[in-house]
C-alpha positions as CSV (number, residue, x, y, z in Angstrom):
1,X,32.9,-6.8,7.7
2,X,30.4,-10.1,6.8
3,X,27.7,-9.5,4.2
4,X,24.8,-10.9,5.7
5,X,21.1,-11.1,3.0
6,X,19.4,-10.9,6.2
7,X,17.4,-7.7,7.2
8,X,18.5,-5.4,9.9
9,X,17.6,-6.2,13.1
10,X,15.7,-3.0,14.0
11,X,13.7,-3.6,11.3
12,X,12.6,-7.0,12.7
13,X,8.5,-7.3,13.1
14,X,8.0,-4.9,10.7
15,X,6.8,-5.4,6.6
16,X,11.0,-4.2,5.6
17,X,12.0,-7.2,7.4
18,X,12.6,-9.4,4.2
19,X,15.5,-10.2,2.0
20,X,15.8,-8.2,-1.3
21,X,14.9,-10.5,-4.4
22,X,18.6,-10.9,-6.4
23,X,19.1,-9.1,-9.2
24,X,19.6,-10.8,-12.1
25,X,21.4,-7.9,-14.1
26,X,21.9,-3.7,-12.5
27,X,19.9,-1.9,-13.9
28,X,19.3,1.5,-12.8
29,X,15.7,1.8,-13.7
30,X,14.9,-1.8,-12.0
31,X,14.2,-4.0,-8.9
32,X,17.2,-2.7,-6.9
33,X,16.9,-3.6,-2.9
34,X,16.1,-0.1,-2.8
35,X,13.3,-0.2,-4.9
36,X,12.1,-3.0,-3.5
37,X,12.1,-1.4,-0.1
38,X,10.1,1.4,-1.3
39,X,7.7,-0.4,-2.9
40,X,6.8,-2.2,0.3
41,X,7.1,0.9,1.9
42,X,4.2,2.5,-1.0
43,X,2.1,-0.7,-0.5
44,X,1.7,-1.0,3.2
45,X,0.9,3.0,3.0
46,X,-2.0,2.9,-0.2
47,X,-2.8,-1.1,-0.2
48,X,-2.2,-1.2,-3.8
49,X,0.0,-3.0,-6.1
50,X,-0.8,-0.7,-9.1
51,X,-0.5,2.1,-7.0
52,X,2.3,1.2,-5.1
53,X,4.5,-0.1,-7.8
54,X,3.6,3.1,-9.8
55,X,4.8,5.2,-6.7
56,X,8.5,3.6,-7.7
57,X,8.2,4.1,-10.8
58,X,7.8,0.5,-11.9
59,X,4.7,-1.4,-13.6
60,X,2.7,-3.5,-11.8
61,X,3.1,-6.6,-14.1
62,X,6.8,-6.3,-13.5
63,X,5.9,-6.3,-9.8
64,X,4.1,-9.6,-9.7
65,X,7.2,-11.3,-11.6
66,X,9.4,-9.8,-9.6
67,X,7.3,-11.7,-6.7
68,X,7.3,-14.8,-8.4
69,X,10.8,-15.5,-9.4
70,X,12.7,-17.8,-7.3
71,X,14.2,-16.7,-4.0
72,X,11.5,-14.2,-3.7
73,X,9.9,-16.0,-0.9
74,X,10.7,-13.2,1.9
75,X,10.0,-10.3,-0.3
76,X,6.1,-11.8,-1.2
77,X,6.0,-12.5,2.9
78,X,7.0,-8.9,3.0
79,X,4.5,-8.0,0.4
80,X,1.4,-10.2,2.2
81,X,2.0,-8.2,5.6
82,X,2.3,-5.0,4.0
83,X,-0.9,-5.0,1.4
84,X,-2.6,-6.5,4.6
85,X,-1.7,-3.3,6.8
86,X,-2.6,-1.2,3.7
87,X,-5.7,-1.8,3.4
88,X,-6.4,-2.1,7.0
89,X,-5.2,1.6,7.1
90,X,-7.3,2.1,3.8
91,X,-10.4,1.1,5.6
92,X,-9.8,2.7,8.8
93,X,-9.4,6.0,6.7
94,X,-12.7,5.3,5.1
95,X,-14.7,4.9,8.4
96,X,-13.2,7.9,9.8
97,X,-14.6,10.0,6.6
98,X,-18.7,7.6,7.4
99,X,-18.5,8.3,11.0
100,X,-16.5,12.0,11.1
101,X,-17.6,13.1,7.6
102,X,-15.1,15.4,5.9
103,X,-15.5,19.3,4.9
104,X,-15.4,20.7,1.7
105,X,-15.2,24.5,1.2
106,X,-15.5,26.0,-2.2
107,X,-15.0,29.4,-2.9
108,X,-17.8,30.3,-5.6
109,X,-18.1,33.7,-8.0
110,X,-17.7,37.3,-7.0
111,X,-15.6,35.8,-3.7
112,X,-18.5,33.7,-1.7
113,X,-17.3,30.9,0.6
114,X,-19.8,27.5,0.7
115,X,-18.4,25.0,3.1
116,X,-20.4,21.9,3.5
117,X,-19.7,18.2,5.5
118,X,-20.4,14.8,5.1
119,X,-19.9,11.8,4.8
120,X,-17.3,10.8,2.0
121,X,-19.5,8.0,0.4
122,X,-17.1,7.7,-2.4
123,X,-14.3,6.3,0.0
124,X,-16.9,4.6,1.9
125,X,-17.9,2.3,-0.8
126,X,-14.4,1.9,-2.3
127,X,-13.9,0.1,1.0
128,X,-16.7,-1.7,1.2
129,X,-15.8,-3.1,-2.4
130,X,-12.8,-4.5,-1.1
131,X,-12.9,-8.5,-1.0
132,X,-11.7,-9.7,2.4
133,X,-14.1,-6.8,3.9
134,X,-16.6,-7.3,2.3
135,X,-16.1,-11.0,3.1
136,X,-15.7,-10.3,6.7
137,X,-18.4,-7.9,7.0
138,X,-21.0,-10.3,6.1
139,X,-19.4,-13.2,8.4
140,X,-19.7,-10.3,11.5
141,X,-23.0,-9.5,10.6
């Protein structure tokens, strides 16, 4: 069978569909195709790099020189798409909470249930925070 550096075809379209970044040395505790894969994966799901890079159990400074190193090209393609769709889904998650508001039960002393709803302003603003929104927001309205 042909080794092939080029990424499954059924994962075509999709932020997986890049070419692993070489290693220069295994290491079980670094960059493997695997890990890069997952990291993708954790970015495109929490729009994050710290977040995402923590998720694999890597640091985030590490992730950036990973992404700069040469031949690296289709894994920061794959990294664009991904902390694009994150944040996207970041947002969207955030205007569901403004619009939908979210409920919060506590149970208080001697057994008494207080549930109360909301919008989740917290969440809200994080989003709005975000550069390209914010950017957008103000070009849309």
């Amino acid at each position: 069978m042909e080794h092939t550096d080029s990424p499954a075809p059924q994962l075509a379209g999709t932020c997986l569909a890049f070419t692993p970044v070489p290693v220069q040395r295994q290491r079980a505790d670094g960059w493997t195709p695997d890990a890069q894969a997952n990291f993708i994966r954790a970015l495109e799901a929490m729009g994050s790099v710290g977040k995402a890079a923590r998720a694999v159990g890597m640091g985030r400074a590490s992730a950036y020189r990973l992404r700069e190193r040469p031949c690296a090209a289709s894994f920061a393609a794959a990294w664009d798409r991904a902390i694009s769709m994150g944040r996207t889904h970041q947002f969207s998650i955030a205007m569901d909470r403004a619009l939908n508001g979210v409920t919060t039960v506590r149970v208080l002393k001697g057994g008494a249930i207080d549930v109360s709803g909301g919008p989740d302003m917290a969440v809200v603003h994080a989003a709005l925070r975000d550069e390209p929104f914010a950017k957008a927001t103000k070009e849309t309205f």
